[in-house]
mmCIF file of the C-alpha atoms, coordinates in Angstrom:
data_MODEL
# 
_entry.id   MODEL 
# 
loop_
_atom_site.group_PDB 
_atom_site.id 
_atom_site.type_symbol 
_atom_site.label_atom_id 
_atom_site.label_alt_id 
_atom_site.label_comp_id 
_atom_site.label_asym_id 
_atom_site.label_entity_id 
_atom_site.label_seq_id 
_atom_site.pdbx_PDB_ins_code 
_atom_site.Cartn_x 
_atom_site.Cartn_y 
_atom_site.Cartn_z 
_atom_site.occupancy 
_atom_site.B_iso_or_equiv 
_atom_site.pdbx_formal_charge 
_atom_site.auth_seq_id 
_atom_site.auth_comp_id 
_atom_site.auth_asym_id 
_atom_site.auth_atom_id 
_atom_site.pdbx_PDB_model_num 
ATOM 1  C CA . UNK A 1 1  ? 80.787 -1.669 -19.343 1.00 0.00 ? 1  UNK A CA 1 
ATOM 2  C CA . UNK A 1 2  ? 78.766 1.000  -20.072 1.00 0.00 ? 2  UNK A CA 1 
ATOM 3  C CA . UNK A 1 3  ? 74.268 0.770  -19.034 1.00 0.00 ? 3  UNK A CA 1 
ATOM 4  C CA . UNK A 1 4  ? 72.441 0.300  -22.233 1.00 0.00 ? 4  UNK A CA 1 
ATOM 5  C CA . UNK A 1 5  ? 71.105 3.759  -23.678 1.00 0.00 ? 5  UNK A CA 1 
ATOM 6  C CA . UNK A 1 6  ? 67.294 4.404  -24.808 1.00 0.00 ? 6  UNK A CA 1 
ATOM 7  C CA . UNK A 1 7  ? 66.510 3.424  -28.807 1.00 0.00 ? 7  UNK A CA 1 
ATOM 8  C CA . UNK A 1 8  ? 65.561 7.050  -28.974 1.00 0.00 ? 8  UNK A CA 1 
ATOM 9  C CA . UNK A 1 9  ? 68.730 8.185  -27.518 1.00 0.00 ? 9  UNK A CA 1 
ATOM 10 C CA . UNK A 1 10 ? 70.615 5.289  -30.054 1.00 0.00 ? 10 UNK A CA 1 
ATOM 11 C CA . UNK A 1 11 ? 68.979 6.368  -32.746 1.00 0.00 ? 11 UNK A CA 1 
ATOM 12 C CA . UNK A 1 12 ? 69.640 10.072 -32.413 1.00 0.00 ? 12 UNK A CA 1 
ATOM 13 C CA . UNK A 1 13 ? 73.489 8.962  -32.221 1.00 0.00 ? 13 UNK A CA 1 
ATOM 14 C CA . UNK A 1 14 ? 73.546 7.207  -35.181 1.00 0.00 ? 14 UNK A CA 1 
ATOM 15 C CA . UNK A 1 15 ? 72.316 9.919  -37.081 1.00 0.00 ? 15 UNK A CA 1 
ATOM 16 C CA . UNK A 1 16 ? 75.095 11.853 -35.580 1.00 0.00 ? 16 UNK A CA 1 
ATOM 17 C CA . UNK A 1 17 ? 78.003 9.486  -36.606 1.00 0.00 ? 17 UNK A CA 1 
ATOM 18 C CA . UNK A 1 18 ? 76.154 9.224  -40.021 1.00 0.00 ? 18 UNK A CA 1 
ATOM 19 C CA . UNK A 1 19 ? 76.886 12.786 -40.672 1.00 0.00 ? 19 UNK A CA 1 
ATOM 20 C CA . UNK A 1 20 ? 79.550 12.674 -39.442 1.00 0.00 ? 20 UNK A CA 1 
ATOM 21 C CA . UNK A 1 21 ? 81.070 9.603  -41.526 1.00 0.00 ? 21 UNK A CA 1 
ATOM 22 C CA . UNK A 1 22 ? 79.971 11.781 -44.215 1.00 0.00 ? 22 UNK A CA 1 
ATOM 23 C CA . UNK A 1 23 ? 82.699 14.944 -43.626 1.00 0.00 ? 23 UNK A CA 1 
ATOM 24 C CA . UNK A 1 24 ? 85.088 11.611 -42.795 1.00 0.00 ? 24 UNK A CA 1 
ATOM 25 C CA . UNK A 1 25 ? 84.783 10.224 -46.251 1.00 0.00 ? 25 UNK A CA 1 
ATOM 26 C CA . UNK A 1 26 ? 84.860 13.785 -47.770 1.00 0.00 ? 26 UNK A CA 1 
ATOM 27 C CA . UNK A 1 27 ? 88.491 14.565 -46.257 1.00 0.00 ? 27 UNK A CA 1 
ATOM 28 C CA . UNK A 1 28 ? 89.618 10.937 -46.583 1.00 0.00 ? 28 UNK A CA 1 
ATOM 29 C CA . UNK A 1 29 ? 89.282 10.774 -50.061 1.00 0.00 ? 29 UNK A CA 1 
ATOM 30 C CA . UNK A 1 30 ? 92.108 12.626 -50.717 1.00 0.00 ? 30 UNK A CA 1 
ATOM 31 C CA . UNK A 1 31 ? 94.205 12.216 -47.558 1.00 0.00 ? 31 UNK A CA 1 
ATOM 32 C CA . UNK A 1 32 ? 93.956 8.426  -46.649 1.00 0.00 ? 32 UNK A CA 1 
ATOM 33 C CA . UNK A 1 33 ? 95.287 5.398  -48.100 1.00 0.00 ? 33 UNK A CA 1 
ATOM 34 C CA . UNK A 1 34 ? 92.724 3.478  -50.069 1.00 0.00 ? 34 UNK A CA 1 
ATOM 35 C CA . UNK A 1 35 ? 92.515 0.623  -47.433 1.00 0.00 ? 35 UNK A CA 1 
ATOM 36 C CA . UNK A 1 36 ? 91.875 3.382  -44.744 1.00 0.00 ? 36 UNK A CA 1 
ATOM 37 C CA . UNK A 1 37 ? 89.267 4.430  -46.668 1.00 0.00 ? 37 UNK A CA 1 
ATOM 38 C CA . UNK A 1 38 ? 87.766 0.615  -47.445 1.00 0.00 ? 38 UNK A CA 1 
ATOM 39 C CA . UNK A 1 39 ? 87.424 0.283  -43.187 1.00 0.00 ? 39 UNK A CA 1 
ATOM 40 C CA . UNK A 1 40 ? 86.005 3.918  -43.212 1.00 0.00 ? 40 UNK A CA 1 
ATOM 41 C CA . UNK A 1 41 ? 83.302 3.122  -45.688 1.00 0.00 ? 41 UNK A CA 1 
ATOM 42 C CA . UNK A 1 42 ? 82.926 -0.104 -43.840 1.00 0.00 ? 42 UNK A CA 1 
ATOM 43 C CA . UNK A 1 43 ? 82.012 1.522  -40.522 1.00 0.00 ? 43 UNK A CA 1 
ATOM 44 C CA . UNK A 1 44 ? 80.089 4.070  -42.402 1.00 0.00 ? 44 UNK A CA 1 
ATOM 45 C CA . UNK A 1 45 ? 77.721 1.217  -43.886 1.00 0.00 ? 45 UNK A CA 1 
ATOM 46 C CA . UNK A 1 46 ? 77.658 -0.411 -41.083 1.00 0.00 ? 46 UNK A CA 1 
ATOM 47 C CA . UNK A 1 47 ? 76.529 2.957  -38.878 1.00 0.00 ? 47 UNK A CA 1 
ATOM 48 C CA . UNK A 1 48 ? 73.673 3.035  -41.499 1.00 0.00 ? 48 UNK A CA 1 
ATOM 49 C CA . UNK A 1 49 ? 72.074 -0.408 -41.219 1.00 0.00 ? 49 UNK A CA 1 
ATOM 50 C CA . UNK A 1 50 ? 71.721 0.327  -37.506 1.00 0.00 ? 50 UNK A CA 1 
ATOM 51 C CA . UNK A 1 51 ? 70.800 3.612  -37.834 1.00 0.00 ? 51 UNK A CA 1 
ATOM 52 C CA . UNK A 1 52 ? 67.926 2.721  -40.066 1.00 0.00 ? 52 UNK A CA 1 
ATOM 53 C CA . UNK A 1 53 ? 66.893 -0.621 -37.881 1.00 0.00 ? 53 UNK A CA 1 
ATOM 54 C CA . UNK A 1 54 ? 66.350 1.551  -35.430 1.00 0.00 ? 54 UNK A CA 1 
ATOM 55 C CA . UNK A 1 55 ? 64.488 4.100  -36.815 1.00 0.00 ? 55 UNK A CA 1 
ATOM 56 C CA . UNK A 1 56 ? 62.023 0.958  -38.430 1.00 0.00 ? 56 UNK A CA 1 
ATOM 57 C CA . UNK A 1 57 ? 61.880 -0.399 -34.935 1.00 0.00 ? 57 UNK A CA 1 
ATOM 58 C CA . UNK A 1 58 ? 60.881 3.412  -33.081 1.00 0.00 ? 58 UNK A CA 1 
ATOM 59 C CA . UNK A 1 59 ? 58.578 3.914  -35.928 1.00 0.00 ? 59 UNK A CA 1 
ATOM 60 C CA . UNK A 1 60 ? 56.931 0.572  -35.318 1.00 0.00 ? 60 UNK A CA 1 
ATOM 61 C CA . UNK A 1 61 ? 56.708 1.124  -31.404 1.00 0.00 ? 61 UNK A CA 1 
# 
């Protein structure tokens, strides 16, 4: 198991991923199944709640 990154450092990441979820969902539209596309928008969504708790919780520190 991996040592636990720095908020910071999380939080950077997720912003990452976000963008990139975004060129994901993009291309899948058109070239994935709609159920491949339902766990794609799930793990996008999912990317975004933590990317915005963390932001709230480095803006609050």
């Amino acid at each position: 198991m991996r040592k636990p990154i720095p908020l910071d450092l999380a939080n950077y990441k997720a912003g990452l991923l976000a963008s990139l979820f975004s060129v994901i969902m993009e291309n899948s539209a058109t070239e994935c199944s709609p159920e491949l596309n339902d766990l794609i928008a799930i793990a996008a969504d999912l990317n975004q709640e933590i990317y915005h708790s963390l932001k709230a919780e480095l803006n609050h520190a």
